[in-house]
N, C-alpha and C positions, 0 to 999 in steps of 0.2 A: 400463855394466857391470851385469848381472845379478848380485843377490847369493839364493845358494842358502843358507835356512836348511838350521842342524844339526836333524839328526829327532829328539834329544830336546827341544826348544824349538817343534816345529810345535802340538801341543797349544796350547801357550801362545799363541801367535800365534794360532792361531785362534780362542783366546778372547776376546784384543783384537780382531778381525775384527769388521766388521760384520753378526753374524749372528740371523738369525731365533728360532733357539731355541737352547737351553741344550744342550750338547754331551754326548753320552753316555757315561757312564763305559766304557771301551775302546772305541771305534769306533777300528777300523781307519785308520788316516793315508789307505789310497788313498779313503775313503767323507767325508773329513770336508771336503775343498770342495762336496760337494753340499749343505750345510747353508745355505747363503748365500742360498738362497733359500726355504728353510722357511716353510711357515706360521704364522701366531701365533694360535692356536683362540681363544676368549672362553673356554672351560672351564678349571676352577679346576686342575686336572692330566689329562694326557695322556699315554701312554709308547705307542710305534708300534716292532715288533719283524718279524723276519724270521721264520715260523713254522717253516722247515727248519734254518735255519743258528741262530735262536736269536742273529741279531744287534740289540740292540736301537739305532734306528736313527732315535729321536725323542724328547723327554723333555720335558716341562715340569711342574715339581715333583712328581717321580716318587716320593718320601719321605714326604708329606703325605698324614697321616692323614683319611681321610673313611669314611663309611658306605659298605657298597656298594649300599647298597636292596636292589631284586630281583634287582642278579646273586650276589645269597646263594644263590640257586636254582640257578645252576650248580655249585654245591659239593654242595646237595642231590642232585641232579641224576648226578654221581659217585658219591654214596655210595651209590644206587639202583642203578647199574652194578655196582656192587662187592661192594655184600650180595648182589645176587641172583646174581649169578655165582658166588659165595662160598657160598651156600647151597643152590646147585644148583634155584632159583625160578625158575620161566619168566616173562618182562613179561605175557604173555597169562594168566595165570592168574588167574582171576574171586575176591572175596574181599567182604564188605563194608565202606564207610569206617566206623570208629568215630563214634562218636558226636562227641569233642572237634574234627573235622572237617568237619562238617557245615557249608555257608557260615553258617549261622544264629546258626553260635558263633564265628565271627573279628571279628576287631577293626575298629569302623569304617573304612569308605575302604577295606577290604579288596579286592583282584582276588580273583574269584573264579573258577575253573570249574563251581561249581553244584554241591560233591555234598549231598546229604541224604537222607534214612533210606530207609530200603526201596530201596536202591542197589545195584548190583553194576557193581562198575567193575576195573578192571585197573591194574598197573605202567604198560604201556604207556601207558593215557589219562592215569595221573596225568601221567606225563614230557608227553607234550602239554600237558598242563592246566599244566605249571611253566614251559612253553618257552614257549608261544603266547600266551596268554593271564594269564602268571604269578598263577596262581591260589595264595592264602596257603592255601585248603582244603586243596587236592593237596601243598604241602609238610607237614602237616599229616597228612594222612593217610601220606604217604611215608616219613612218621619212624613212625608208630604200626607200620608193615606190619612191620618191621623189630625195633624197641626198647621195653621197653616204657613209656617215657617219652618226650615230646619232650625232657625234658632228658638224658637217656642221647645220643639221636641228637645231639644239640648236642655233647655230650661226642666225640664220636666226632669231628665236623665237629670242633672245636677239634685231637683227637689227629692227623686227618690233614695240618689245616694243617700241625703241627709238621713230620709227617714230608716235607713237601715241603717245608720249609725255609722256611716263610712266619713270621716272627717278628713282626710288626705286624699281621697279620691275629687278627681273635679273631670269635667267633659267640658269642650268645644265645640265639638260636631260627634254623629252616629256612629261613623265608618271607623275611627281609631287612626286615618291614615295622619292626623297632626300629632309634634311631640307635643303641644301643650296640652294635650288629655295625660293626665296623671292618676296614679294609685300606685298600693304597696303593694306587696304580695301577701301580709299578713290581713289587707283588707279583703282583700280582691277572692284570701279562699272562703272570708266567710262569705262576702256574694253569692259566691259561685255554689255555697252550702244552701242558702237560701233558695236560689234559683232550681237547682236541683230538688228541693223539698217542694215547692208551689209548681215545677213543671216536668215530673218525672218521666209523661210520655215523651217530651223533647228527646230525649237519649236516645231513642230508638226510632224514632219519625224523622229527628232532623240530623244530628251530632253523631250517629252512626252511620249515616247511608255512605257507601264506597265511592259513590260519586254524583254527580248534577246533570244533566242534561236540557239543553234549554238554548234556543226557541226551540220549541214542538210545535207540528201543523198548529196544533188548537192557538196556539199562542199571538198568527200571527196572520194578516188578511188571506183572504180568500184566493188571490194570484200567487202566492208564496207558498203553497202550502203543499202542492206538488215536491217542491226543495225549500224548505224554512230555514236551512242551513245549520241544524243543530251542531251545538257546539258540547262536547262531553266533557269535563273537567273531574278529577280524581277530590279526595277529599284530602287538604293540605295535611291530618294530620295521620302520619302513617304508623301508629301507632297501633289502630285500630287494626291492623291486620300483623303486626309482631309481638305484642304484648298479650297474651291470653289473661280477657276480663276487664280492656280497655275497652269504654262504650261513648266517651267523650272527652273533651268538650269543643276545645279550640285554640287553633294556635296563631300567631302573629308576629308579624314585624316591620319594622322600621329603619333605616340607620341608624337613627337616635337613639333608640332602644335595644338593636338587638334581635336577636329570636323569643319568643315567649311562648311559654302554652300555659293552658288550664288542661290537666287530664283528670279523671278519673274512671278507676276501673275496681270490679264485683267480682267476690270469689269468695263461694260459699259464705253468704251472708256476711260477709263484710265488705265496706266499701269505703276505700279512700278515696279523697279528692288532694290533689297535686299541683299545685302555681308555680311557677317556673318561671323567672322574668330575667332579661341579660345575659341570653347567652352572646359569646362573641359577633358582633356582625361583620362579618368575614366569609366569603367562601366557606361551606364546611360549620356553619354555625349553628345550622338546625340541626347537623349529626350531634354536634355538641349537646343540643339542648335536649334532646331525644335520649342521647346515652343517660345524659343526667335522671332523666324522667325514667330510663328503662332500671337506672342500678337504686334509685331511689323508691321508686313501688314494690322492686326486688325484694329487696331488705325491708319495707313494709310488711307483705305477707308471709317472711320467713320468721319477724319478728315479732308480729300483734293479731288481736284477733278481734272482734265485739261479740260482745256476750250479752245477750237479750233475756236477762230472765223471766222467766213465768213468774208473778206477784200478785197472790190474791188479794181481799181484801182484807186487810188486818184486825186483829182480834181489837174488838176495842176494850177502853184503858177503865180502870174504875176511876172515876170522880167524886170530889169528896166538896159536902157542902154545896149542892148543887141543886137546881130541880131534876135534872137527870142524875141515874148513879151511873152512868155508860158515856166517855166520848167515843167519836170515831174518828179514825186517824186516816191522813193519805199520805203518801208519799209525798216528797216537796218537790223533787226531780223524776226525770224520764228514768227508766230502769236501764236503759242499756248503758255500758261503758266497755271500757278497750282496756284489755288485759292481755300480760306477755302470751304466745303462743300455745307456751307447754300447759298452760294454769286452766281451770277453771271447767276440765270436765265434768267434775262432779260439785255441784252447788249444796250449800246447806242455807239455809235462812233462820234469824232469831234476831232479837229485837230487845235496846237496850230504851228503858223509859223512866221521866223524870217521876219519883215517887215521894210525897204525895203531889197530885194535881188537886187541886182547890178550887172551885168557882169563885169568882166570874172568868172565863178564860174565852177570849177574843176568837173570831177566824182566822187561820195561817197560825195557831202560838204554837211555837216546839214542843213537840212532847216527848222527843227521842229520835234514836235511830232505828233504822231496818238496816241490817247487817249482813251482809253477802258474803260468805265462806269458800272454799274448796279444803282439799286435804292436806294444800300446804297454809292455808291458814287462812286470815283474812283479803278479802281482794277489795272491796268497798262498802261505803257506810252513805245509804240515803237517808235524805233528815225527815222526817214524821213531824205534820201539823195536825192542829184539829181542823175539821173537814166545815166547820160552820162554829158561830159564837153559840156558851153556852153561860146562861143565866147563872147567878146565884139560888138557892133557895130559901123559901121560908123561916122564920125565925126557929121554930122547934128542929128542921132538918139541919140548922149548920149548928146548932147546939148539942144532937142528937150526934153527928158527924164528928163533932170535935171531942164528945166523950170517946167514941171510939178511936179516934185518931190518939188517944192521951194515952190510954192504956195499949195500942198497936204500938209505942215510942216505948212502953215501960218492959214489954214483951221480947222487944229486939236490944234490948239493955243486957 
């Protein structure tokens, strides 16, 4: 005899399971026998997420506090979006770096992009110069363009973690090169989900190019320009060229820290994003962290997929006692979610509703679900609100309503 657990006891059960990694706080019941055969990275935490659906779908000490080294520069990196947008700046606008950015005044072991005096450089190259090359200069210079302190811009970088909700995350300076800049990697991938949603041409303009090149003539006086002395630098994360469908983000480190990256990579419509933080800081520790990142996105698209379905607008619901006899329902969530590999070629939809609805009923009130099928059964259930408040009715229509609602009870008797 087969014995069927209760579905509030699956959780538990599959933590007694013998399983590869640490189970995600909500993962879905239909997603949580794919975990059996998870990976187990050598890096210190790892959290691996669905980039549309925002399921997080991997975890190993997701809470633990580490530096994030350079991908402090995707925060940087943001705020450069967002002032210049905000302040009506174009990337291409020529400016010179300040002096406190010159590579000549960064801190030992500094990356640099090279800028120094008699410069003209742009938004644009710095974002190059933070992506590719993670130049401490260009952070540096990207906070001066801005604020007129690196500690104002810190400030800023601290106020915006808040407003995304980052509460373990804290900054000291742009560049990432101090340990006291901190975050999780449970924080850190939903940044980087964020970031990637408000700046999706970033992937391809900055956090894919193969490498930097910089001073160019343009960049640098008029006696230099015969030999500007460019200098070409690869782009630190090499990933982009052995991983088919890696298109970014950025990698980092520190001693304190380690090796760390932020990746994500697109295959056929679906897109994880990947935070990596602690691998060894050893000789050999970015192969570490890279293997980590390579066998973990592996087992990603061998094992999940997103499913985007097409959802019209739903039939609306009858209303009883109402001025209207029709509400109209919306979906309360995004449609997309992440379901195992093999599932979900063929969709069905139907819709379970609370019966009867009564006026007066508010904006947002549940009215049911919208129900996503395949042929092995159900895969997920979005909640149905009503789409705006809808009044009560007149004295004669909830009298007239409750007659037939009297005899619709004696009917189903």
């Amino acid at each position: 005899m087969t014995m069927k657990l209760p579905a509030l006891l699956l959780p538990a059960f599959y933590f007694l399971a013998p399983l590869a990694a640490q189970v995600p706080p909500g993962l879905p019941e239909l997603l949580l026998p794919c975990l059996t055969d998870a990976p187990e990275p050598v890096s210190q935490a790892a959290v691996l997420m669905d980039a549309a659906a925002g399921t997080v779908l991997y975890v190993k000490n997701p809470d633990e506090p580490i530096s994030p080294a350079s991908l402090t520069k995707l925060m940087t990196m943001h705020l450069v979006f967002q002032e210049a947008a905000a302040r009506d700046i174009s990337l291409d606008e020529e400016f010179s770096p300040p002096r406190e950015s010159w590579a000549i005044n960064q801190p030992p072991r500094s990356s640099l992009m090279f800028l120094a005096a008699g410069q003209r450089t742009s938004l644009r190259e710095l974002l190059l110069g933070l992506a590719v090359p993670s130049g401490n200069d260009a952070a540096v210079a990207a906070a001066l363009r801005f604020f007129p302190t690196v500690r104002d811009f810190t400030a800023k970088m601290n106020g915006e973690a808040r407003r995304l909700g980052l509460r373990q995350t804290r900054f000291v300076e742009p560049s990432g090169i101090s340990e006291h800049n901190i975050t999780t990697a449970g924080e850190f991938i939903r940044f980087c989900r964020e970031y990637i949603r408000l700046h999706p041409e970033s992937l391809t303009e900055f956090h894919s190019a193969p490498d930097f090149a910089y001073p160019k003539a343009k960049n640098v006086g008029e006696i230099f320009r015969d030999n500007p002395r460019t200098i070409v630098q690869p782009n630190h994360n090499t990933l982009l060229k052995t991983f088919p469908g890696v298109d970014g983000l950025k990698t980092g480190y520190i001693d304190e820290a380690g090796y760390n990256i932020a990746l994500t990579a697109s295959r056929e419509g679906t897109r994880f994003i990947l935070v990596i933080l602690g691998a060894p800081a050893r000789p050999g520790g970015d192969r570490i962290r890279d293997a980590d990142g390579e066998k973990i996105l592996s087992w990603a698209f061998d094992t999940f997929k997103t499913i985007r379905p097409v959802i019209g607008a739903p039939e609306p619901v009858r209303l009883w006692k109402g001025k209207s006899n029709w509400i109209r329902s919306i979906p309360a969530e995004g449609a997309e979610f992440t379901a195992p590999v093999n599932r979900g070629n063929s969709l069905w939809l139907s819709t379970e509703l609370k019966d009867p609805l009564i006026a007066p009923i508010p904006a947002g009130y549940p009215l049911g679900s919208l129900i996503i099928s395949d042929e092995a059964g159900e895969l997920r259930r979005i909640p149905l609100v009503s789409a705006e408040a809808y009044e009560a009715g007149g004295f004669f229509k909830r009298f007239r309503d409750s007659v037939q609602l009297f005899f619709r009870r004696l009917s189903k008797k």
